[in-house]
N, C-alpha and C positions, 0 to 999 in steps of 0.2 A: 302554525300554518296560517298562511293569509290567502283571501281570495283577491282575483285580477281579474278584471274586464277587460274582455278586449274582442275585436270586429270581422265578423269574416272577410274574406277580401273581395272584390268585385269580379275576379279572375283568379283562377286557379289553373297550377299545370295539367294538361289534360295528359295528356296521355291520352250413425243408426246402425246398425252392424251389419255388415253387406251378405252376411251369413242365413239372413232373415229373408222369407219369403215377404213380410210386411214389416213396416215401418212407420216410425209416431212421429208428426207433425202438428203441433197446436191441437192437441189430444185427439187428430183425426187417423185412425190407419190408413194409411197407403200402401198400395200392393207395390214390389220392387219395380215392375216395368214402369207404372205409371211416374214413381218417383226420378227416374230417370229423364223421362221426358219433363215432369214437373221441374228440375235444375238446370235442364237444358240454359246454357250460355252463362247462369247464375255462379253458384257453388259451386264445385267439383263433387263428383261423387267418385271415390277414389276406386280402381279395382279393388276386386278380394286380395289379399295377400299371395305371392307366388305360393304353386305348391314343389316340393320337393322338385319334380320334373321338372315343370318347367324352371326351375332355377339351375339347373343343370344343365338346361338349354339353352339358357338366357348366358350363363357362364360356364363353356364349358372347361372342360381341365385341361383340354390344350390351349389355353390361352389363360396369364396370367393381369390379371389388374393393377392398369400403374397408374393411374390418373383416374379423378373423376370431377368435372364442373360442372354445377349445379344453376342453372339461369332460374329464376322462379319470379312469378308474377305475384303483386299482394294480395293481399286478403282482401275479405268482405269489406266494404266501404259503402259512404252514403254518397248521391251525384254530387257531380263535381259544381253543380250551378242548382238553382232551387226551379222548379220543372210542374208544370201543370196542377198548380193551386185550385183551379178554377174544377179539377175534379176530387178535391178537398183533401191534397197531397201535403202536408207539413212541412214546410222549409228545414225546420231542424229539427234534428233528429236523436231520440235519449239511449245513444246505444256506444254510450265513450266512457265508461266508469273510469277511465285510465287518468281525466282531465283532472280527479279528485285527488292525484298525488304524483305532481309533476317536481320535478327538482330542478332549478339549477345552479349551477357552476359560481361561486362568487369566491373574489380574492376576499381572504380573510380578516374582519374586524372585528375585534371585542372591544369598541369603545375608548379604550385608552392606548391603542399604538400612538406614535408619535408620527406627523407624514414622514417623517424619511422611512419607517418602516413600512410602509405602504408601497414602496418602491416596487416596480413588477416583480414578480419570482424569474430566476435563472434557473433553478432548482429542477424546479416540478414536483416540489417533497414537501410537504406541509406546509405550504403558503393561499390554499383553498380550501372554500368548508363550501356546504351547500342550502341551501337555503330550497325550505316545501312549500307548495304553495296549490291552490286548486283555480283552476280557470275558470271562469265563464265567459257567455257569448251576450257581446250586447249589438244593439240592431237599431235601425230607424224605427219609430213609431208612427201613430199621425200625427201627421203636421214636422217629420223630422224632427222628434224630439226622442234622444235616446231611452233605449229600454233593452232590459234583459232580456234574450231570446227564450224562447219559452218551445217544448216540443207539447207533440202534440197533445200530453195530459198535464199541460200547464208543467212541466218541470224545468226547474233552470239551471239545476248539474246534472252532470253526465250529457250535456248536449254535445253533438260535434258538431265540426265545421264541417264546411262541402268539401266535399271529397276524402276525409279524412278515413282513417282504420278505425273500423268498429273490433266491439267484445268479440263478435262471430269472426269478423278477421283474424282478431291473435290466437282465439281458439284455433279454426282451419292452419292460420299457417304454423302453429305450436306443431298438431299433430301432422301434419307437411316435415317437420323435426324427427318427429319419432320414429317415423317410417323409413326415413332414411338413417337413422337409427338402426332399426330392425334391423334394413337390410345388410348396408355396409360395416356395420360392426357383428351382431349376433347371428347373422347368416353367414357373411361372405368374411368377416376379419378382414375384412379390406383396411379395418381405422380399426384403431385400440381404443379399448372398454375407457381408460382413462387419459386424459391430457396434462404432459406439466407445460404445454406452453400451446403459442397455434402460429409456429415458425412455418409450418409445412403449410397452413391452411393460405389460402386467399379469399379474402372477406371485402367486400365490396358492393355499394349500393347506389343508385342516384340520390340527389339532394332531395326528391320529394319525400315527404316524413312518410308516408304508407308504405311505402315502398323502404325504406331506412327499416324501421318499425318491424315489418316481415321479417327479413333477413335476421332480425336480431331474434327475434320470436323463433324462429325455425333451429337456429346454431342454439339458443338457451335450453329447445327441445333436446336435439340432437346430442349436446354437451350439457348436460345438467349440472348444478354445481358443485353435486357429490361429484360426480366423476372429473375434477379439476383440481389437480394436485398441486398442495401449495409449494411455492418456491423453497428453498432450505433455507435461504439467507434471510429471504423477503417475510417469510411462514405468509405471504398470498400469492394468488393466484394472476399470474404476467398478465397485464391487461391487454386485451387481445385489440390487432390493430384495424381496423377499417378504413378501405381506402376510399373517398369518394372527390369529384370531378365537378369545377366551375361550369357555372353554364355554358361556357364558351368551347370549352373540352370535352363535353359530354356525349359519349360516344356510347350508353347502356341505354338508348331510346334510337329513335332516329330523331334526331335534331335538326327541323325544318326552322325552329326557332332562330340557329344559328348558323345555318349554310344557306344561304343564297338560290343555289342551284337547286340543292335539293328540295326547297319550298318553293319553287319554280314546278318544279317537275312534280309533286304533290299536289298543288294549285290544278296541273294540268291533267293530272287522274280523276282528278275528283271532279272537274267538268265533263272527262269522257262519261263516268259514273251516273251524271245528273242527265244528260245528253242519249246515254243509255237507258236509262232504267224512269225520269219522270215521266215517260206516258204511257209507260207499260201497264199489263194486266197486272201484272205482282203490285205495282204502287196504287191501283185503283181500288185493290182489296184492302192494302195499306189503311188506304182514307176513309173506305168504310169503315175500319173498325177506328181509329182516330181521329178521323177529320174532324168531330164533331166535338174535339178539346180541344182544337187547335186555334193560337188567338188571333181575332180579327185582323189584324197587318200581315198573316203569312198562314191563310188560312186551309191549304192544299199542304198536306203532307208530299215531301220530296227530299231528295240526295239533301239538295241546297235550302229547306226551308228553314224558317226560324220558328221550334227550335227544326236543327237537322234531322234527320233522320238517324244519327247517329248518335245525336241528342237524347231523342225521342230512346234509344234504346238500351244510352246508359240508365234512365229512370228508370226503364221497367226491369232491368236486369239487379238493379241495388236494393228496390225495392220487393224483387221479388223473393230475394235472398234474404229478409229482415223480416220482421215481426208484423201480425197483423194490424198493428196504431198504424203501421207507415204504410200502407196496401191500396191500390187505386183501384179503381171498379174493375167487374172481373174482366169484363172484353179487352184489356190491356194487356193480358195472358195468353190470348186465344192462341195456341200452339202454331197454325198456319202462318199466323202474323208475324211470330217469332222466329220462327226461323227465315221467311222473307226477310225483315230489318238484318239479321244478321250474315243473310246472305250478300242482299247489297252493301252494306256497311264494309264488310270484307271486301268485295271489288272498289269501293271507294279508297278504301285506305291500303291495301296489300295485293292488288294487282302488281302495280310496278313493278313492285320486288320480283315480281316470277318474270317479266316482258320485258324489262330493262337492266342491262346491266350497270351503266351508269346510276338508274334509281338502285340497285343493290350496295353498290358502292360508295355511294355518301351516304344512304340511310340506315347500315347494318355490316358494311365491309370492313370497319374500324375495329369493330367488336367483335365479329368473327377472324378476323387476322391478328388479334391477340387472343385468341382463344387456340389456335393454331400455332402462334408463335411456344404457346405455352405447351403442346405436346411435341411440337417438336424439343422444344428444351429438353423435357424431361427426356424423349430418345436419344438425343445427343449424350447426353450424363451416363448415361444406362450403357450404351456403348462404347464412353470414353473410360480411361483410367481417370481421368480427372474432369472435374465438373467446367462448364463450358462458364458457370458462371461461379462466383465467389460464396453473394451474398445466401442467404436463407432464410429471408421472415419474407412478411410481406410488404414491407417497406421496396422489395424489388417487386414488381407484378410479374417480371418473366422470371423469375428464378426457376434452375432445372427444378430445386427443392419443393415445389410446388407439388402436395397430393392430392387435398382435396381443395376445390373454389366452391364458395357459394356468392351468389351476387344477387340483390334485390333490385326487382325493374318492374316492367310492366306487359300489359297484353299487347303493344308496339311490337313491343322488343323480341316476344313470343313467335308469333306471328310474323314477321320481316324477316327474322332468320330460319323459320322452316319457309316461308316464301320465297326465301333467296336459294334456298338450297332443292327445292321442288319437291317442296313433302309436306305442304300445308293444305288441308282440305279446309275450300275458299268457303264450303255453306257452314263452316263452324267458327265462331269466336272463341278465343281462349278464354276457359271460366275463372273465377277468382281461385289464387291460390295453384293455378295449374304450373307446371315446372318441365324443365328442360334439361336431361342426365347426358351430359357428352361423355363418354368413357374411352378412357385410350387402353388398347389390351397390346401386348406382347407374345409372342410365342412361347411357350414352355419350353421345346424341345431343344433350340439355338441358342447360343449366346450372340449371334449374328448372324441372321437369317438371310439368305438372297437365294430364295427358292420361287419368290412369287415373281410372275413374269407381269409387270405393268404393262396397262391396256394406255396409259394416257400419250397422248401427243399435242405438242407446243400447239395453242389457238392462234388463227391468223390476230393481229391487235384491230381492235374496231377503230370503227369512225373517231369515235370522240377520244378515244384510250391516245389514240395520236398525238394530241394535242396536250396532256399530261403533261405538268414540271416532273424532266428526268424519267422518264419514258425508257427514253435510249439505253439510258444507266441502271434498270430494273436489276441488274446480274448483282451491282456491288454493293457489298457489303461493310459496315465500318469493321478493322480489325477488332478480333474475337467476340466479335457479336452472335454468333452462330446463325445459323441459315434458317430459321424461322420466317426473317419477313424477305428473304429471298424467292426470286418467283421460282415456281420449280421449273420451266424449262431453260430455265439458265446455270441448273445444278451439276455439279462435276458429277461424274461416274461414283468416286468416292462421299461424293455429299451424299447424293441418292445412297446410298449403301445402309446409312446410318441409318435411314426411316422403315427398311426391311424389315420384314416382321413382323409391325406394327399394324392395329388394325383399330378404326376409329369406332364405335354404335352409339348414336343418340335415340332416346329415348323421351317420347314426351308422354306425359300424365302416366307411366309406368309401361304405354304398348312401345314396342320397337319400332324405329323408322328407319325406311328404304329412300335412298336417295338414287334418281335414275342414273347418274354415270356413274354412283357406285356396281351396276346391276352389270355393266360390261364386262364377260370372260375375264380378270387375271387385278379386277379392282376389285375382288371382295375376297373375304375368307368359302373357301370350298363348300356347299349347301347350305350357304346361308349367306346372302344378299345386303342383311342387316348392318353384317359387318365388314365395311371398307376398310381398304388399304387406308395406311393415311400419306401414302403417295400419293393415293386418287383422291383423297378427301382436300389434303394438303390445293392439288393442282386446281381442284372446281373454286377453292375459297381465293386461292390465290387471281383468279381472273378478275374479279372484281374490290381484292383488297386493296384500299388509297396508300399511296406513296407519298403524300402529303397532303392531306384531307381538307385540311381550312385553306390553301391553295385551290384545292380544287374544287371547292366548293363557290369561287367564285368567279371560276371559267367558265365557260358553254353559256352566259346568261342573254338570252333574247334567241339562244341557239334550236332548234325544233328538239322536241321532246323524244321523238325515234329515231333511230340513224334515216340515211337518205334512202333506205331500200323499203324502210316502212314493215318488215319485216319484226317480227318479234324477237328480243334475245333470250330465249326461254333458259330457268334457269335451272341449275342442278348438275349440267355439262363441264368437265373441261374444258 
């Protein structure tokens, strides 16, 4: 093993047993309430485990489980940028022991191939070995003169970079694995105790390594590598596939970085935000508890200062989440404070999502319209004699064969999509590690159900929807593609037929969410609200899913941010 230097970067993507009446933190008890509000925005504090009842509630036995995607935010991590020195906060931080045994990937040389052997591999079969190595972090000194980063007890492995996955990360999101574990295999057998392959799975993450990282943490929980049966031929275990997305493609965030539009209309929230909320009582309290760390060039804490407000609240939340070396004074805590940053911070970045359809559309339409595409597949299958589609791994991402998804992203991603869908409570940010359960359920009693009478009807098309490439042509679809990205009110009698039965519940950090146009008479399952039709779920996501995203992402530019009635398009509705 060798060691490597190497620099952080100047920018980065942004993006106890609950059983116990008390709980041990840096050898202090804490009583359960207080520890609650102590992780507010930070950790997750996961609920107690279902008990019998309510799992019976949660599933009952007239309805059987045929899908489940998994969205899940990363783990604990250090800021994304280095943040208030000046109140003896540590730039870097010793909480990455992972950096001590990194691997990678190298075409194979033992010193005497000849070069024509060195030729690329066609193969894929013994033409790489891998090479160990441990990282460090080197950094300006004075005068610019490099130097090893050092945390704050002078150590210079285990450092991370900003924004990276700490130990507390892969731990949280390990057991974020297990639990879903518990539940879908040794409660509900929804998944088998063992895997010989993960042809059914969809495995998926953005390019940011914390977020990659997670997901893999969570599936190694979930799927351990006892329970991974090796192949017959191979004697190993099928290397499981993960699909992830160029910048350019990236539809598991909202990507202001790469739409036009939609960094228009972001731009334009977050001046309502600052316009709102900089002269308010709530930012006056703000400044008394921070004003007074704040650096001389942007010395008023606000939406828009430097650092932001939102800045200002990734430090205290990463840091509140770590160890006491990396801990800023306590007024950085104060409960009132906290919840105000995370109040506003949420109107700055996840209004739109609930006011504007077009902001739902480009910032989270893409990603809930394959999410969508993906249950309807699987209804389609379910009530065809033959599968709508061929393939079965994840090499296809809508394959009907699709049972479980898990996908790593972030608290964007979190947050946009219960915004889009009107079920995000705006005074909470999603904590690290928090996660998103869509489950598609079926009827027991049917094998083709058309007993439920739909509440939904065709939306007039808005302002801007008008102006869409192929607008007009929403109805068609390419041969044998199935009706997934079809808008439902342009579905035959018999397309609709296929979706009967079916009934959608997401589920965030384990409580069930209500979605208001699910709540309408003949869109949800009989006393219980939780669970929509996925006619009616289908019709709300279909209003604002892109028909061609990077097209329209750079129409409407210089166009007003509301339609012309100034009116809100709240969201959640068909």
């Amino acid at each position: 093993m060798f060691t490597s230097l190497v620099r952080p970067p100047s920018r980065n993507i942004l993006s106890c047993p609950v059983s116990a009446s008390f709980c041990y933190t840096y050898d202090r008890p804490i009583p359960w309430n207080d520890l609650l509000a102590y992780f507010t925005m930070t950790s997750l504090t996961p609920r107690p485990p279902y008990t019998d009842d309510e799992l019976k509630k949660l599933y009952p036995p007239s309805l059987q489980l045929q899908q489940v995607q998994i969205l899940m935010r990363h783990g604990e991590r250090t800021p994304v940028t280095a943040r208030f020195q000046n109140a003896g906060l540590k730039p870097f931080w010793p909480y990455c022991a992972s950096v001590r045994q990194l691997r990678s990937i190298m075409l194979d040389y033992n010193g005497e191939n000849r070069p024509k052997d060195l030729a690329m591999p066609t193969t894929g079969k013994g033409s790489f070995t891998t090479v160990e190595w441990k990282r460090r972090l080197e950094t300006f000194g004075p005068k610019d003169e490099p130097v090893v980063a050092k945390g704050p007890g002078h150590e210079i492995d285990d450092v991370c970079d900003f924004g990276a996955l700490t130990d507390l990360g892969r731990q949280s999101t390990s057991r974020l694995g297990m639990r879903l574990r518990k539940l879908y295999v040794d409660r509900l057998g929804f998944l088998p105790e063992t895997i010989s392959s993960t042809d059914d799975f969809y495995l998926r993450s953005t390019n940011v390594p914390r977020a990659l990282e997670s997901m893999h943490q969570a599936f190694q929980a979930l799927y351990p590598p006892s329970t991974r049966e090796a192949d017959p031929e191979t004697g190993k275990f099928p290397v499981p596939t993960v699909l992830t997305r160029g910048p350019g493609d990236e539809t598991l965030y909202p990507n202001d970085g790469n739409c036009r539009r939609f960094a228009a209309l972001s731009r334009a929230f977050a001046q309502r935000a600052a316009d709102r909320w900089n002269a308010s009582e709530e930012m006056e309290y703000l400044n008394k508890v921070y004003g007074k760390w704040m650096p001389a060039n942007s010395p008023r804490v606000a939406v828009d200062s430097r650092p932001r407000l939102s800045g200002i609240m990734d430090t205290v939340n990463a840091s509140l989440a770590h160890g006491p070396e990396t801990r800023l004074p306590k007024e950085f805590y104060d409960h009132k404070a906290r919840k105000l940053l995370e109040r506003i911070a949420s109107d700055e970045w996840f209004a739109g999502f609930n006011e504007s359809r077009e902001y739902r559309m480009l910032g989270i339409g893409g990603l809930l319209g394959d999410i969508v595409e993906r249950m309807v597949s699987r209804a389609e299958r379910t009530n065809s004699s033959h599968s709508v589609n061929t393939k079965s791994d994840t090499s296809d991402p809508s394959s009907p064969d699709i049972k479980f998804g898990l996908s790593g992203c972030h608290d964007t991603t979190l947050a946009g999509m219960l915004s889009s869908l009107g079920a995000y409570d705006s005074s909470s940010w999603p904590p690290f590690t928090s996660h998103i359960a869509i489950e598609l359920f079926r009827k027991a009693d049917s094998s083709s159900p058309s007993d439920q009478i739909s509440a939904v009807t065709p939306a007039k098309r808005g302002w801007w929807e008008s102006m869409l490439p192929g607008s007009a042509g929403r109805n068609k679809n390419p041969p044998g593609s199935g009706i997934g990205r079809k808008s439902s009110e342009y579905l035959t009698s018999s397309e609709k037929s296929k979706l009967d039965g079916y009934y959608v519940r997401m589920r965030y950090n384990d409580e069930p969410v209500t979605i208001p146009g699910c709540k309408t008479p003949g869109n949800h399952l009989e006393g219980d609200e939780s669970f929509c039709t996925l006619t009616a779920f289908k019709s709300i996501v279909d209003k604002f899913t892109p028909q061609d995203w990077k097209q329209q992402c750079r129409m409407n530019l210089g166009q007003p941010v509301t339609p012309p009635s100034g009116e809100p398009e709240w969201a959640g509705h068909p």
